[in-house]
FISE-316522 format. One record per residue: residue number from 1; residue in one letter; x, y, z of N, C-alpha, C in turn. Coordinates in steps of 0.05 Angstrom, whole numbers, plus 5000, padded with zeros to 4 digits. Example, Ala and Ser with C-alpha at 12.3 -4.5 7.8 and 13.67 -1.06 7.14 Angstrom:
BEGIN
  drenfi  sedren   nc1   nc2   nc3  cac1  cac2  cac3   cc1   cc2   cc3
       1       a  5264  4886  5156  5246  4910  5156  5264  4934  5156
       2       s  5257  4955  5142  5273  4979  5143  5258  5001  5157
***
This chain:
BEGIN
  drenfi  sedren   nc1   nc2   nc3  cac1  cac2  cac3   cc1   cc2   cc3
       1       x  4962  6888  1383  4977  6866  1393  4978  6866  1423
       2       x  4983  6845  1437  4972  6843  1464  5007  6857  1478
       3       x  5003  6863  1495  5020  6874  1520  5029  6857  1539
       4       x  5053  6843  1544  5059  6826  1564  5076  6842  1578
       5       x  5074  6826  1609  5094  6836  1634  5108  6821  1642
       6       x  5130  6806  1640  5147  6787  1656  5153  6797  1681
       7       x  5139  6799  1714  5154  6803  1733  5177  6785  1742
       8       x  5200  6800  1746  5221  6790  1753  5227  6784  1790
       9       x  5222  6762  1794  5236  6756  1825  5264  6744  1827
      10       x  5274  6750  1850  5289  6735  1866  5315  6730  1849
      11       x  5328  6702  1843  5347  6698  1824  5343  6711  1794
      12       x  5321  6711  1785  5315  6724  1759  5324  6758  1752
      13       x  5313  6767  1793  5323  6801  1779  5354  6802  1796
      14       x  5360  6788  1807  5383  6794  1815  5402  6791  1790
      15       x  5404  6770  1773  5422  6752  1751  5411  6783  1727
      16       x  5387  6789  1722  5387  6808  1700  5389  6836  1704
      17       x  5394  6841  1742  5382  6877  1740  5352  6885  1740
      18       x  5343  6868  1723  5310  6879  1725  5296  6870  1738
      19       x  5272  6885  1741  5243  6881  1752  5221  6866  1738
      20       x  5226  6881  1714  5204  6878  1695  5212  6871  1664
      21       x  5205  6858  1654  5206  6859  1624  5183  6861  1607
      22       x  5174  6885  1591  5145  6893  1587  5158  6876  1547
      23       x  5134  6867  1540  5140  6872  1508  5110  6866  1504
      24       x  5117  6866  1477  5090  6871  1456  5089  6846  1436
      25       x  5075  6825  1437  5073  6805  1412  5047  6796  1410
      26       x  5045  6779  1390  5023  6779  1362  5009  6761  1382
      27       x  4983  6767  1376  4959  6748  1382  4965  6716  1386
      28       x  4952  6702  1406  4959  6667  1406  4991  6663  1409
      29       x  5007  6690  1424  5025  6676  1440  5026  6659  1465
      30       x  5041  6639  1466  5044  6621  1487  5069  6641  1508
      31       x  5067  6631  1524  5089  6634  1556  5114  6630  1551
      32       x  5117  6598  1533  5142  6596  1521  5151  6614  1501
      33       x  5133  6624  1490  5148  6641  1461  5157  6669  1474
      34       x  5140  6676  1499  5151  6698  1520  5176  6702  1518
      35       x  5173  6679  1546  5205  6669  1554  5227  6675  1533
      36       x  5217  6664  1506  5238  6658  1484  5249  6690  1470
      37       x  5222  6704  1463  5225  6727  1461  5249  6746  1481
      38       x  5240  6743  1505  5253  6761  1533  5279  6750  1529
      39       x  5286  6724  1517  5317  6708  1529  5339  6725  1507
      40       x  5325  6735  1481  5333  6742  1457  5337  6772  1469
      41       x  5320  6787  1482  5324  6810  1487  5341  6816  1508
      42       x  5344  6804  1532  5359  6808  1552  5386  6795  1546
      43       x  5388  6769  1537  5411  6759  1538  5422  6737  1557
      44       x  5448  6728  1554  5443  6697  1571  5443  6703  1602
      45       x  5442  6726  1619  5430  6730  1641  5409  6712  1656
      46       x  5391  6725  1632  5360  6707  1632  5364  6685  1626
      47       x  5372  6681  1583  5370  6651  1583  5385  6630  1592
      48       x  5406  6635  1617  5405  6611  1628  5391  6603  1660
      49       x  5379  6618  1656  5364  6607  1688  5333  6597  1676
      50       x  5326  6604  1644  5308  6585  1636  5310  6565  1619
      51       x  5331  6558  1607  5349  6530  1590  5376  6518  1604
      52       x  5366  6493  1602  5397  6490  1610  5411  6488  1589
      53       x  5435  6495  1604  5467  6498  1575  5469  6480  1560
      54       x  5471  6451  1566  5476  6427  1555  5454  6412  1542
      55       x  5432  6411  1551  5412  6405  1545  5377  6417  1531
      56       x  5380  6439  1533  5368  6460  1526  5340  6464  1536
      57       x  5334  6436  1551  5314  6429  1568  5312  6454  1589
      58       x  5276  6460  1588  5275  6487  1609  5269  6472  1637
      59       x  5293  6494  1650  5304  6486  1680  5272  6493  1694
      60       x  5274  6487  1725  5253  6481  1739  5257  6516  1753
      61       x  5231  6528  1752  5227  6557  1763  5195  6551  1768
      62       x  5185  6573  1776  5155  6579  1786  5145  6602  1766
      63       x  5121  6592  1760  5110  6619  1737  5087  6626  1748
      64       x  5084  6647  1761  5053  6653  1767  5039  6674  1743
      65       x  5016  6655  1736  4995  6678  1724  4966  6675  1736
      66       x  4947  6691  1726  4928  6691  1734  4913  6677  1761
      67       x  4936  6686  1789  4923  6675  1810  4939  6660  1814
      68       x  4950  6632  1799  4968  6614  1812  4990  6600  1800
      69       x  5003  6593  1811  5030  6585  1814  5036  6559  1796
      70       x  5048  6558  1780  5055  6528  1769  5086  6527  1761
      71       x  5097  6495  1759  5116  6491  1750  5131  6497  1725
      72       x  5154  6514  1720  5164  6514  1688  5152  6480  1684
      73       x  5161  6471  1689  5156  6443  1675  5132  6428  1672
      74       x  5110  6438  1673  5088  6426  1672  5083  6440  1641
      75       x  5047  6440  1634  5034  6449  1609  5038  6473  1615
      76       x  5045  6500  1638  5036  6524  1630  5050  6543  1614
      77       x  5068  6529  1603  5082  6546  1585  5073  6545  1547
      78       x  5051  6523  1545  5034  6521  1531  5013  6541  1526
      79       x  5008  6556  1548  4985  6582  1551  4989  6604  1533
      80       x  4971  6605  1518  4967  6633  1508  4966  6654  1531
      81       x  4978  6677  1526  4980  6705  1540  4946  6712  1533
      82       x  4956  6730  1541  4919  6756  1540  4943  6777  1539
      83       x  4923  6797  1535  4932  6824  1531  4931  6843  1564
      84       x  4955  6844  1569  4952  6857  1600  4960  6838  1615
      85       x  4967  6817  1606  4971  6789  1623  5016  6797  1636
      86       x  5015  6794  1660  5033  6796  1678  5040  6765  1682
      87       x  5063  6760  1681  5071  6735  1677  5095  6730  1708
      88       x  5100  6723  1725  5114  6725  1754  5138  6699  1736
      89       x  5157  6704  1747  5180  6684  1751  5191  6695  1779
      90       x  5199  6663  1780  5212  6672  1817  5224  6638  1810
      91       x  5238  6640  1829  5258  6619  1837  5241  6585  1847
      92       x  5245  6565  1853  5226  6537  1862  5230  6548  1897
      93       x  5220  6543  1907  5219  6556  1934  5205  6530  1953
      94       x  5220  6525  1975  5206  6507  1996  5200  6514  2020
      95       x  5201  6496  2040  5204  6507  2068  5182  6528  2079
      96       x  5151  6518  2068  5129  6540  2078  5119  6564  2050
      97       x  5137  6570  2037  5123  6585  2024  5110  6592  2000
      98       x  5100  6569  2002  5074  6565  1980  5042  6580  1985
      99       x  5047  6576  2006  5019  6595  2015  5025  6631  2022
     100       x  5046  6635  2022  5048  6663  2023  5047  6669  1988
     101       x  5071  6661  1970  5066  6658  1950  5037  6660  1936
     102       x  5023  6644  1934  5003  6639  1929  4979  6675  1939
     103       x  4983  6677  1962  4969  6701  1975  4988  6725  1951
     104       x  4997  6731  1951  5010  6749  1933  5000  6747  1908
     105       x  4998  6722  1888  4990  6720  1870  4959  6724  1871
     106       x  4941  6719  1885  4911  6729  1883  4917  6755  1900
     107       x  4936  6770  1907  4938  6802  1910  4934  6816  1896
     108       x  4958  6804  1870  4965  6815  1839  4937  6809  1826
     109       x  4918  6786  1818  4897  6789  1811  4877  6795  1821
     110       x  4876  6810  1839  4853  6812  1845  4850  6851  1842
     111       x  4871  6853  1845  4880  6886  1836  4883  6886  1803
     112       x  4879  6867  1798  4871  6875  1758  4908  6883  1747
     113       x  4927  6874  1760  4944  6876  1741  4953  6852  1726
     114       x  4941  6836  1733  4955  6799  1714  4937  6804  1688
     115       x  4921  6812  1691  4909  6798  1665  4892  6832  1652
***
């Protein structure tokens, strides 16, 4: 069964304590079933900075995998994992730092820990 990493940034590890959330699930998981998994294990820490309370609609965060950066709210939570695949959450961020961001995330892949 494949190996996932949730790195934890910013509001995510402050609100849970952690860094990391490592788990283990079945082949042709998606990002969402991650998330869903991790929200069950940590507790509402986590799941409310990725559902909202009232609506259950997933709130707006940044997911970096493999190199780059996308919206909770777009398709990438549709993605199947890989095995070894490192999954980034961090906070929506403005004001310039999309391109540092971004440099970080082809840091992490390019050193073979995302995937």
């Amino acid at each position: 069964m494949p190996n996932v990493t949730l790195r934890l940034y910013t509001l995510f590890r402050t609100a849970t304590g952690l860094e990391e959330i490592k788990q283990e699930v079945p082949p042709g998981t998606t990002i969402y079933q991650v998330l869903c998994s991790a929200a069950q294990r940590v507790g509402p820490a986590f799941r409310d900075l990725i559902w909202d309370k009232d609506t259950g609609r997933i709130l707006p965060f940044l997911i970096g995998v493999k190199g780059r950066i996308e919206p909770s709210t777009g398709g990438i939570l549709n993605e199947v994992v890989e095995d070894g695949a490192v999954i980034i959450l961090m906070d929506p961020v403005g004001g310039g730092l999309e391109r540092p961001l971004k440099g970080l995330l082809n840091k992490i892949h390019r050193s073979g820990m995302s995937d």
